[in-house]
N, C-alpha and C positions, 0 to 999 in steps of 0.2 A: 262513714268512719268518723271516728274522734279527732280532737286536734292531736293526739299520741300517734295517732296512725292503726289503731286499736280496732274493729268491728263494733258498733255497738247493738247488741244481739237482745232480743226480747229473754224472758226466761223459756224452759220447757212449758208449753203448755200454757203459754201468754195471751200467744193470740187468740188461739180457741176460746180463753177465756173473757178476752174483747168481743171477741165477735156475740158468746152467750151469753155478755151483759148488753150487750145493744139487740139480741132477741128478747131479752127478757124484758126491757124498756119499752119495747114496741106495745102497740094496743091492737096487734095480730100480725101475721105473717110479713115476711119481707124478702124483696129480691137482693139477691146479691150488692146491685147497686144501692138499694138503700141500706144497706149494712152497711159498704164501704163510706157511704154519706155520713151516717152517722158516726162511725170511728173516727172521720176525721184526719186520718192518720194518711199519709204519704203509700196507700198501697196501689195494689192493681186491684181493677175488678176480678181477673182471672184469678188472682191470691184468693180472693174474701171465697169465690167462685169455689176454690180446690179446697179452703179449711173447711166450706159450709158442707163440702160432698165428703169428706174425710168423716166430721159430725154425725152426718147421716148415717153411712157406714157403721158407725160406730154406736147407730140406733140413741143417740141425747137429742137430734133433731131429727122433724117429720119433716117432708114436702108434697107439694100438692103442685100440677102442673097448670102454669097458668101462661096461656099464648104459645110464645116459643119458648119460653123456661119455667122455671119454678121459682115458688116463695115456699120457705123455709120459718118455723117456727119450733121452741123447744118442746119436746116429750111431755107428758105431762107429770112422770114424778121424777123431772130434772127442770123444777123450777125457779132453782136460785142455787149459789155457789156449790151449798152445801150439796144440793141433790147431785150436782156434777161431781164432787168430791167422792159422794157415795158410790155414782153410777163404773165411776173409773176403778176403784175398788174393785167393785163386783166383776168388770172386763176382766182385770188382772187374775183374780181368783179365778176365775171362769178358763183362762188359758191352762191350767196345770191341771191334770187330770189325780192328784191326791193332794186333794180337800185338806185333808186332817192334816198333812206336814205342811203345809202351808198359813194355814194359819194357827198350828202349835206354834208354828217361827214368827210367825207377829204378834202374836200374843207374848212371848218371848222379848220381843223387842221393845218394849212398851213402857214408857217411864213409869215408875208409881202410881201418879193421879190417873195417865189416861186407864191403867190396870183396874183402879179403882171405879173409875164410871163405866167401864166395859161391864164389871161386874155388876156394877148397880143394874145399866143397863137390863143386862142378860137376867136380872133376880125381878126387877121389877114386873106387873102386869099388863102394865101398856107396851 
């Protein structure tokens, strides 16, 4: 708690996002403890433990069984912020079974510029 008496609360999707910048820093796989090592940060191993299995679940990290646990590393086209950006996207879309009003509604939503590189995007070759 704050000195207000207040919580002080990570954002949505903070940590996941600590934990997949300390996989991505790694130079290969890592157990749970050496994530929590790495972050630094006041948790439990059993925390780092439940986001790294959440992750999985949610197919951005592989593991591989090593001893009595496993080491964990990211996906390979969820290699930096962006690809986790992307991959969450695709989750989201992925739950609603009509595609088209779903993203007619975000397309919708969309300032100007992003409207415009969507379009470049979608015109361009690559």
């Amino acid at each position: 708690m704050t000195e207000d008496g207040k919580d002080e609360r990570r954002p949505a999707g903070g940590l996941e996002a600590s934990v997949m910048a300390a996989l991505w820093a790694a130079d290969g796989p890592l157990t749970p403890g050496q994530v929590q090592a790495g972050l630094g940060a006041d948790l439990a191993r059993t925390t780092v433990t439940t986001i790294l299995s959440r992750l999985h679940d949610k197919g951005v990290v592989e593991r591989q069984r090593r001893g009595r646990g496993f080491v964990y590393f990211p996906v390979q086209e969820v290699q930096d912020a962006h690809g986790l950006t992307a991959r969450r996207m695709h989750t989201e879309l992925d739950r609603d079974s009509d595609r088209e009003t779903v993203l007619a509604r975000f397309v919708a939503q969309l300032n100007p510029d992003d409207e415009r590189i969507l379009r470049d995007l979608l015109e361009s070759d690559g």
